[in-house]
N, C-alpha and C positions, 0 to 999 in steps of 0.2 A: 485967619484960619488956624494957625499955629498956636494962637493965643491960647484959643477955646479947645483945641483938641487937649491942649497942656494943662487947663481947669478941669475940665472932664476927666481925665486920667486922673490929677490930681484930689477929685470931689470922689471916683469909682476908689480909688485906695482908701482914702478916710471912711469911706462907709463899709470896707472888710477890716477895717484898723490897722491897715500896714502901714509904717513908717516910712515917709521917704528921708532918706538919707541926701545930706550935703554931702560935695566931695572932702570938706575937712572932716565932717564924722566918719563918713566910710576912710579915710586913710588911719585914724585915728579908729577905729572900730577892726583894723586889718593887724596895724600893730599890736592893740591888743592881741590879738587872736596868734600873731609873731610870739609875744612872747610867754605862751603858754603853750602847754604841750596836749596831745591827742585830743582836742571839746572840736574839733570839724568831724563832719558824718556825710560820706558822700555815698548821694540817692542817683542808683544804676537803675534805668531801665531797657532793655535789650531785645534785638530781633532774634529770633531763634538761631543758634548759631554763629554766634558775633565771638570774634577769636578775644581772646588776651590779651594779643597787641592792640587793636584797636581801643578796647575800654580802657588799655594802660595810655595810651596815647589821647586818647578825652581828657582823661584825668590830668595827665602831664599839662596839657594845654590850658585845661580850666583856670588850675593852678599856677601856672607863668603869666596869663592874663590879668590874674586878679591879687595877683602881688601875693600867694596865700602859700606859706611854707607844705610840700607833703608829709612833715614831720609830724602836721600836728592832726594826720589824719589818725582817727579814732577806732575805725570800721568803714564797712559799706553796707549799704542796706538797699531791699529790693522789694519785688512783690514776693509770698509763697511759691506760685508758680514758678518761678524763678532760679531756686534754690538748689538746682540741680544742672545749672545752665556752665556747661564746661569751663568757657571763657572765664567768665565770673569766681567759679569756684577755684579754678588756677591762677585768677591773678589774685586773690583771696590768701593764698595757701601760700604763692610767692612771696608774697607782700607779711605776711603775719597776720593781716588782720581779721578781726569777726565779720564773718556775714550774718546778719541781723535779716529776718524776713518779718514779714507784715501778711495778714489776709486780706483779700482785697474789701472786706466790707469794715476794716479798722481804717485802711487807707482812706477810702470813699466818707469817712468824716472828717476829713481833714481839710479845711479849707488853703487853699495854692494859689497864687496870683495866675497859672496859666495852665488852666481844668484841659482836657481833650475830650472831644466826643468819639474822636477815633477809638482812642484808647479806652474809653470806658466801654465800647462794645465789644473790645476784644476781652478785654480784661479782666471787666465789671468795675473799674475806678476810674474815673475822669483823671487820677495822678499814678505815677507811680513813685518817677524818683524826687520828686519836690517832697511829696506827699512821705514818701518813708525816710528819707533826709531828717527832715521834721520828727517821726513818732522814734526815731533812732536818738537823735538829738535829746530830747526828753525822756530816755529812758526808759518809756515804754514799754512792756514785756509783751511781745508777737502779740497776745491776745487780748490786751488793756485795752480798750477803744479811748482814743482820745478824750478828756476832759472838754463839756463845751464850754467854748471861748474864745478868745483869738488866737491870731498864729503865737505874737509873741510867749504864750504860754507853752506853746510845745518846742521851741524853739526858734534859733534868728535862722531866717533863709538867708546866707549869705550871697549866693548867688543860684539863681534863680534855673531852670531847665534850659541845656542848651543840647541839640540833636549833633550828631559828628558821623558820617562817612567818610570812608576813602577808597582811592579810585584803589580796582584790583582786590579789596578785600572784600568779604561776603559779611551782611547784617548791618547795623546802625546802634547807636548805642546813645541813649538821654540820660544826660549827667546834671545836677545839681547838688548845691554845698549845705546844709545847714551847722551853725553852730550852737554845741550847747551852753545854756542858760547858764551864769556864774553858781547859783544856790543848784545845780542840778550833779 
């Protein structure tokens, strides 16, 4: 049963063109990424009212899990709607770096290994932070709709959407990595 759910997965990625990565490529693919500076773009997306410390604390953890210096963060990037979201904008302003927005009908072309149906009602995009990780990654200007093709053209998802609460604080916050493209 394990076999075939593992073919399946693996037959469902080949047909959106994602790579799967060996563990020697991905450690060899992290190093890289170690020794260059700001090409990572982390994609925030957030409940209304999600404090600073919480999204800095995603972020912190993404980052220790996945062996990925915060040195070589680049930006953060969100939806529009977004752009005014306290938390975000204070850990932004902390931090130094750009906040990058997207509309959500640039985002909604963007193909993501993990779409929501939740979030495309609320939203109007099945992504957010996979999705603007990615158009962030590639340079993108807010209003450039993505090139069609695959992901790897917009950029590498390094790591992929992960949601983060905690007890005691208010809101949730989905965080994912992408890095950019060496020619970008």
């Amino acid at each position: 049963m394990v076999l075939i759910l593992y073919v399946f997965a693996k037959n469902l990625l080949k047909l959106y063109n994602f790579k799967i990565l060996s563990k020697y490529k991905l450690q060899k693919q992290m190093m890289e990424v170690a020794s260059n500076h700001q090409v990572l773009w982390v994609g925030i997306g957030c409940a209304r009212g999600t404090s600073r410390q919480l999204i800095q604390k995603a972020i912190e953890q993404i980052f220790t899990e996945n062996q990925l210096p915060e040195t070589a963060i680049a930006g953060v990037a969100t939806i529009n709607l977004k752009s005014h979201e306290t938390g975000l904008v204070e850990l932004c302003q902390q931090r130094n770096l750009p906040l990058k927005t997207f509309p959500c009908d640039v985002l909604n072309k963007v193909f993501v290994p993990n779409p929501s149906k939740v979030v495309a009602k609320q939203v109007g995009t099945p992504s957010v932070a996979e999705a603007a990780a990615l158009c962030a990654a590639s340079n993108l200007t807010p209003l450039e709709p993505p090139h069609p093709g695959t992901i790897e053209e917009l950029g590498k998802l390094l790591v992929a959407k992960q949601i983060f609460r905690l007890e005691g604080q208010p809101g949730a916050v989905t965080v994912a990595v992408a890095q950019m493209l060496p020619n970008q």
